[in-house]
KEKE-3310 file (N, C-alpha, C; in steps of 0.2 Angstrom, whole numbers, plus 5000, padded with zeros to 4 digits):
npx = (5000:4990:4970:4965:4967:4979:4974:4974:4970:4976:4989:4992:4992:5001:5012:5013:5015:5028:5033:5034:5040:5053:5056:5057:5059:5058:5046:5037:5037:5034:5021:5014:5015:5007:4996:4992:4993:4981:4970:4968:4960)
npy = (5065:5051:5049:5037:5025:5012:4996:4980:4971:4974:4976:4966:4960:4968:4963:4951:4951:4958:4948:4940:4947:4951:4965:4983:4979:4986:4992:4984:4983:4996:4997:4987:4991:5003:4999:4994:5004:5013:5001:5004:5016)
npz = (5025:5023:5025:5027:5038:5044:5047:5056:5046:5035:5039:5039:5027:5020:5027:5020:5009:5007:5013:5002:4992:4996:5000:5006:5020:5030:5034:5037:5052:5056:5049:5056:5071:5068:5064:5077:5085:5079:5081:5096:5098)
capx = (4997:4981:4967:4963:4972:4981:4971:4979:4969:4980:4995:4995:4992:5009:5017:5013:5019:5034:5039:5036:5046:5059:5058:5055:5057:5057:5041:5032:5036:5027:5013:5010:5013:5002:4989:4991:4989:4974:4964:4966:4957)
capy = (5058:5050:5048:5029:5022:5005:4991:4976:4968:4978:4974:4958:4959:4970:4958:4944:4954:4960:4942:4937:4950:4954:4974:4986:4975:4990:4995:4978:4985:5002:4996:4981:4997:5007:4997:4993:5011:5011:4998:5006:5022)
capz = (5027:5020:5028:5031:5046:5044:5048:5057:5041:5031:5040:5037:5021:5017:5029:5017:5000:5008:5014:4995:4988:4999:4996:5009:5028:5040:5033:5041:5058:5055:5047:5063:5077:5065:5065:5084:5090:5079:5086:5104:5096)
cpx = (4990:4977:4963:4969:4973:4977:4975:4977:4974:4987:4999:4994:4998:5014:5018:5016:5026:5037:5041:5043:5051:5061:5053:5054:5055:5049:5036:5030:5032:5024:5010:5009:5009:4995:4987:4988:4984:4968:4963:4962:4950)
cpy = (5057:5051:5044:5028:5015:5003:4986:4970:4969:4979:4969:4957:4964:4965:4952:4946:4956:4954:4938:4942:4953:4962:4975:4982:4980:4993:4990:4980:4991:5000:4991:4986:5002:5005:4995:4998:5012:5007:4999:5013:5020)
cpz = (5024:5026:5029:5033:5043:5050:5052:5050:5036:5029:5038:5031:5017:5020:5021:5010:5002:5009:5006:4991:4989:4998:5003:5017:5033:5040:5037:5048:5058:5055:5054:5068:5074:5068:5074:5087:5086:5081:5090:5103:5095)
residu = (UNK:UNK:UNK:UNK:UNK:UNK:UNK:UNK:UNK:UNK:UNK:UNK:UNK:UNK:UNK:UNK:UNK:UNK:UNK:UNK:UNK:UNK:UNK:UNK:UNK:UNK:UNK:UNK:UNK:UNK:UNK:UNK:UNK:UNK:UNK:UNK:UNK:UNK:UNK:UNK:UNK)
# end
């Protein structure tokens, strides 16, 4: 694993390249509950 934490800045911003390129959708959900359980830290 890296070590920088998704962002919800960061979320949103694979959200919006995924919705362009239709590649990778399950990865949206990750990355949005990613960044969730990071902000409560």
């Amino acid at each position: 694993m890296g070590k920088n934490k998704m962002t919800s800045k960061a979320a949103r911003r694979i959200q919006s390249h995924e919705d362009r390129t239709g590649k990778n959708q399950g990865f949206k959900s990750r990355a949005q509950s990613s960044a969730a359980k990071n902000s409560k830290k």
